[in-house]
C-alpha positions in Angstrom: 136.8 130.0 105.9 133.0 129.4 105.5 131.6 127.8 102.6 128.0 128.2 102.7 126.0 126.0 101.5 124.4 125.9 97.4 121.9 122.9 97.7 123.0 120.7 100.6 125.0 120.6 104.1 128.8 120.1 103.0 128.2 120.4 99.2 130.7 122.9 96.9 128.6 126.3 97.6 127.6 128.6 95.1 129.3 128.9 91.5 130.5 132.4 90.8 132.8 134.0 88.5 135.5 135.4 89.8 137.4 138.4 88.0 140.8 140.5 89.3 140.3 143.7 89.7 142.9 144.4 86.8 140.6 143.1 84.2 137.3 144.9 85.5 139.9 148.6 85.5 140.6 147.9 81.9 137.1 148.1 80.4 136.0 150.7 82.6 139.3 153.2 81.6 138.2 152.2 78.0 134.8 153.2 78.3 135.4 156.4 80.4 138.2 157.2 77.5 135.6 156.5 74.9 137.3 153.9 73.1 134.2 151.1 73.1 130.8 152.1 73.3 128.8 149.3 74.3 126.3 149.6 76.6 126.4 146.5 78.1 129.9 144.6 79.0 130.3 142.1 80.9 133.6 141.7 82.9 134.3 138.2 83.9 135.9 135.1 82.9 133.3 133.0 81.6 133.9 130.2 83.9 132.3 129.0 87.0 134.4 128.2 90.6 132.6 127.5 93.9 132.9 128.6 97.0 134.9 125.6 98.1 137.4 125.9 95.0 138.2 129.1 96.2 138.8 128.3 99.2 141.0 125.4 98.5 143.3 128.0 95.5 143.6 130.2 98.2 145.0 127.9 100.9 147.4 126.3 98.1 148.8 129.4 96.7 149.0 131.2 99.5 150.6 128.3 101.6 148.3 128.7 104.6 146.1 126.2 105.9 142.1 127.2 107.3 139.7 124.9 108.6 136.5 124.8 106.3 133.4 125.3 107.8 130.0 124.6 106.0 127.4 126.5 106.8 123.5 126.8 105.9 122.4 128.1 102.7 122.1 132.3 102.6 118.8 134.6 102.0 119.2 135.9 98.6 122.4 134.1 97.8 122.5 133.5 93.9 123.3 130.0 93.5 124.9 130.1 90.0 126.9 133.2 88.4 128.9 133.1 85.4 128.6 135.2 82.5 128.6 135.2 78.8 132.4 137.2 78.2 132.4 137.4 74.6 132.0 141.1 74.0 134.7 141.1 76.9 137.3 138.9 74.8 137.1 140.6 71.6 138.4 144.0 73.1 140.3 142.7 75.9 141.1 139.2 75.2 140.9 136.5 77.8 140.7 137.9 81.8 143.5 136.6 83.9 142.1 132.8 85.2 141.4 132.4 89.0 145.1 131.1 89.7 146.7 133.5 87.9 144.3 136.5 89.3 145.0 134.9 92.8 148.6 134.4 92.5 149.1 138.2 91.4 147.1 139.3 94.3 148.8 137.8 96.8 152.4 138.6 96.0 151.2 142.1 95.5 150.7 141.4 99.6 
């Protein structure tokens, strides 16, 4: 797996915040259904995980091992993404966290 890099050579990668699909299909059902009305939801978990954290859940959870590789910083990579969930939580509560999103997804493999 590739972690490319945020700042430096070797450093954690970019932040991002990472979502299961199940929790982006329940707002958008919602919506479609009429039931909320905002015009702007965001659909996340409120909580930052870099490249390199991801990479290490994955390998744990799943059991597998993959070498890291760190590669050069991207064109037009964001280097931080996390957004502010609270519309989000007061109609759906919390989103599933990263090891709980991950762990569904791969037993559903």
């Amino acid at each position: 797996m590739t972690v490319y890099e945020r700042h430096s050579p070797g450093d954690e990668g970019c932040i991002r915040d990472y979502v299961h699909v199940s929790d982006v299909v329940r707002p958008n059902v919602s919506a479609i259904e009429g039931e909320i009305r905002d015009i702007v939801l965001n659909v996340g978990t409120g909580v930052g995980t870099s490249t390199r954290q991801l990479a290490q859940q994955l390998m744990q959870l799943s059991g597998l091992e993959s070498e890291l590789l760190f590669a050069g910083k991207r064109d037009g990579d964001v280097e931080y993404s996390v957004l502010k969930v609270t519309r989000f939580q007061e109609f759906f509560g919390s989103a599933l966290s990263l090891t709980d999103g991950l762990r569904k997804s791969i037993l559903s493999h």
